[in-house]
C-alpha positions in Angstrom: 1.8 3.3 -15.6 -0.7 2.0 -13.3 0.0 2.5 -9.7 -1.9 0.8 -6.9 -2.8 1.5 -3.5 -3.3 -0.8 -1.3 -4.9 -0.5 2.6 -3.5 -2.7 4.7 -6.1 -3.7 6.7 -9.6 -5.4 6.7 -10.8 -3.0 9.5 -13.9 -1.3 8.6 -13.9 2.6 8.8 -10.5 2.2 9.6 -7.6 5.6 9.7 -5.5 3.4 7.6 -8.3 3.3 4.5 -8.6 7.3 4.9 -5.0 7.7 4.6 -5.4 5.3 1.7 -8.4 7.5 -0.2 -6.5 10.9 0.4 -3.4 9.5 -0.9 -5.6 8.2 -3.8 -7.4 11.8 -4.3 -3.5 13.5 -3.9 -2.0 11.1 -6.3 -4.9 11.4 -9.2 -4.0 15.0 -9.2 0.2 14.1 -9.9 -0.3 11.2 -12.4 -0.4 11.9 -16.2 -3.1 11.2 -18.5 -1.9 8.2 -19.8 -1.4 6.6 -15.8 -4.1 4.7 -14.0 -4.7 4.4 -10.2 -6.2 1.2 -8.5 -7.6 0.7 -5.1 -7.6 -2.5 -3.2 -9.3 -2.6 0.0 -8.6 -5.4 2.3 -11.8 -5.5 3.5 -13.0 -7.1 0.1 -11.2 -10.2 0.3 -13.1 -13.1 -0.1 -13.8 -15.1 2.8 -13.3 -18.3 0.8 -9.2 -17.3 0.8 -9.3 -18.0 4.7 -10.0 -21.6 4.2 -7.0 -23.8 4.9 -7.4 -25.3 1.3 -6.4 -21.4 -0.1 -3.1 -22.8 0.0 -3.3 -25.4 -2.8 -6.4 -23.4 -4.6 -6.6 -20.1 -5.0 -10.5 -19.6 -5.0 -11.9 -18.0 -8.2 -12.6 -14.5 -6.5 -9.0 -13.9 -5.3 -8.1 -13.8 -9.2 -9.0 -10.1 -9.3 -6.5 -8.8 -6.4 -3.4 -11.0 -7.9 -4.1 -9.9 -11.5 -4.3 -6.1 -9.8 -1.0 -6.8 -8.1 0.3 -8.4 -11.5 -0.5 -5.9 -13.6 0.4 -2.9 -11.2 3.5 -0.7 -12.4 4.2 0.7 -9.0 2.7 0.1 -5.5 1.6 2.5 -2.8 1.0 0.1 1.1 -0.6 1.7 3.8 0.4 -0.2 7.3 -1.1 0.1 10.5 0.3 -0.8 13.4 -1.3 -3.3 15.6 0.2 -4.9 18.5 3.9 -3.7 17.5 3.7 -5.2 13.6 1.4 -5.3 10.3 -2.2 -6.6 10.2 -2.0 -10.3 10.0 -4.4 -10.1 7.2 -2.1 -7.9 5.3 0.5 -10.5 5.9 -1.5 -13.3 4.5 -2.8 -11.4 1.7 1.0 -11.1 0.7 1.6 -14.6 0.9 -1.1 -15.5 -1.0 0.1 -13.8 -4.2 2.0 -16.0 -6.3 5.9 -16.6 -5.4 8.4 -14.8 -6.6 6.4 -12.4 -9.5 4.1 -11.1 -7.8 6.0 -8.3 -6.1 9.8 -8.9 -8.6 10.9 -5.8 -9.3 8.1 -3.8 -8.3 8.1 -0.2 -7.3 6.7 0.4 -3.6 6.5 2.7 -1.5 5.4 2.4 2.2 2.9 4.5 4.4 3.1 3.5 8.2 -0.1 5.0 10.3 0.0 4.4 14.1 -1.8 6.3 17.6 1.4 6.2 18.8 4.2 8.3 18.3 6.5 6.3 15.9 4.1 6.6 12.9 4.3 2.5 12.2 8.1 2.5 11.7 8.2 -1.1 13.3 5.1 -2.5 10.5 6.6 -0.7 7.4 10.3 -2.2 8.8 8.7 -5.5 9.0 6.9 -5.2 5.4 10.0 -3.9 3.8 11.8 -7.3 5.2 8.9 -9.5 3.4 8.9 -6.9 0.4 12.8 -6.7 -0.2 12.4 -11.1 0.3 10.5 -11.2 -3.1 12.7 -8.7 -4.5 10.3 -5.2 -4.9 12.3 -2.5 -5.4 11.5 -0.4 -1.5 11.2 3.6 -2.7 13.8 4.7 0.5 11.5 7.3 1.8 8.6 6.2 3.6 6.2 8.4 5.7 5.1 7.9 9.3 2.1 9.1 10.4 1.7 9.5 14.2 -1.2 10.2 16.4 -4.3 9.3 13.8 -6.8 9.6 16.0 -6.2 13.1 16.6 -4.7 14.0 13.6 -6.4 13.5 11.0 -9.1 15.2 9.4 -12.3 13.3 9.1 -11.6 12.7 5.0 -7.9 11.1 6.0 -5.7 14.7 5.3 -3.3 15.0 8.1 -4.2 18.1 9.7 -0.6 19.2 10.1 0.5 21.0 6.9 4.3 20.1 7.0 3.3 16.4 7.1 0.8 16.9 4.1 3.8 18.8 2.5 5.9 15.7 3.3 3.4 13.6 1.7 3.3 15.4 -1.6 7.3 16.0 -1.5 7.3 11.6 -1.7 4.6 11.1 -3.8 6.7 13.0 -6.3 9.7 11.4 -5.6 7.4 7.9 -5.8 6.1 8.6 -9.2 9.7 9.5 -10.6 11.0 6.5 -9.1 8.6 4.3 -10.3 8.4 5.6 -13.9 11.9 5.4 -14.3 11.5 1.5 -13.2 8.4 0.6 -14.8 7.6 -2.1 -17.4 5.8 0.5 -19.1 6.8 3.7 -21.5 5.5 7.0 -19.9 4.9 10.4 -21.7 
């Protein structure tokens, strides 16, 4: 199975791409042998997809994310919240992907990361909405993650140890979920 992670934003040095890289270090330690993890980082889309013609023509250096996406087995989203919703870029990256397969029947599951104290519930809502349009199969148990910039620990591990317990308690129930949906045969 390959699972990939994906942070939701272009920001640099962002709380949404530490979440990301501890949920990447947390998940290496559940998957089997025989899984894979990728990372995509917003941040290295290429400027050439912002280019109103990105609509017709894909350019070239896009192929990598939407064979990642293709190829991907299950699907982990980290969403920040800005302004009330998801990153426009994050947005835009979905729409890029090719319509419907890119996301059919793919397992994902949803981190929302906020300052405030609803954890992203209204971007992970919103992303479910696009997500459940192209028919991915939404894991039901998303995690909010409130207050990031106090906290987290500087490597992205929520200092609270019931919320790091809540993370590992649906990253298990992820990885069963996903395996028993994936294209893929498991161990």
């Amino acid at each position: 199975m390959q699972l990939t992670i994906l942070s939701g934003t272009n920001r640099p040095k962002s709380n949404t791409l530490k979440i990301a890289k501890f949920s990447e270090r947390l998940l290496t330690q559940k998957i089997s042998k025989h899984d894979e993890i990728l990372f995509l980082d917003l941040q290295d889309l290429p400027l050439s997809l912002f280019s109103p013609t990105s609509y017709q023509e894909k350019p070239k250096e896009f192929e990598g994310f939407v064979k990642a996406i293709a190829e991907s087995d299950a699907l982990l989203i980290v969403v920040p919240e800005y302004n009330g919703g998801p990153p426009g870029v994050l947005k835009y990256f979905i729409d890029m992907l090719p319509f419907p397969q890119s996301l059919q029947k793919l397992p994902s599951l949803f981190i929302g990361v906020a300052a405030g104290r609803f954890g992203g519930l209204r971007p992970v809502e919103q992303m479910q909405e696009v997500f459940r349009y192209r028919n991915a199969y939404l894991y039901p148990e998303s995690v909010y993650l409130t207050g990031v910039f106090e906290s987290l620990e500087a490597d992205g591990k929520p200092k609270d140890e019931a919320t790091v317990k809540l993370i590992h308690q649906s990253f298990d129930g992820f990885l069963d979920f996903a395996r028993k949906l994936s294209k893929k045969p498991t161990d």
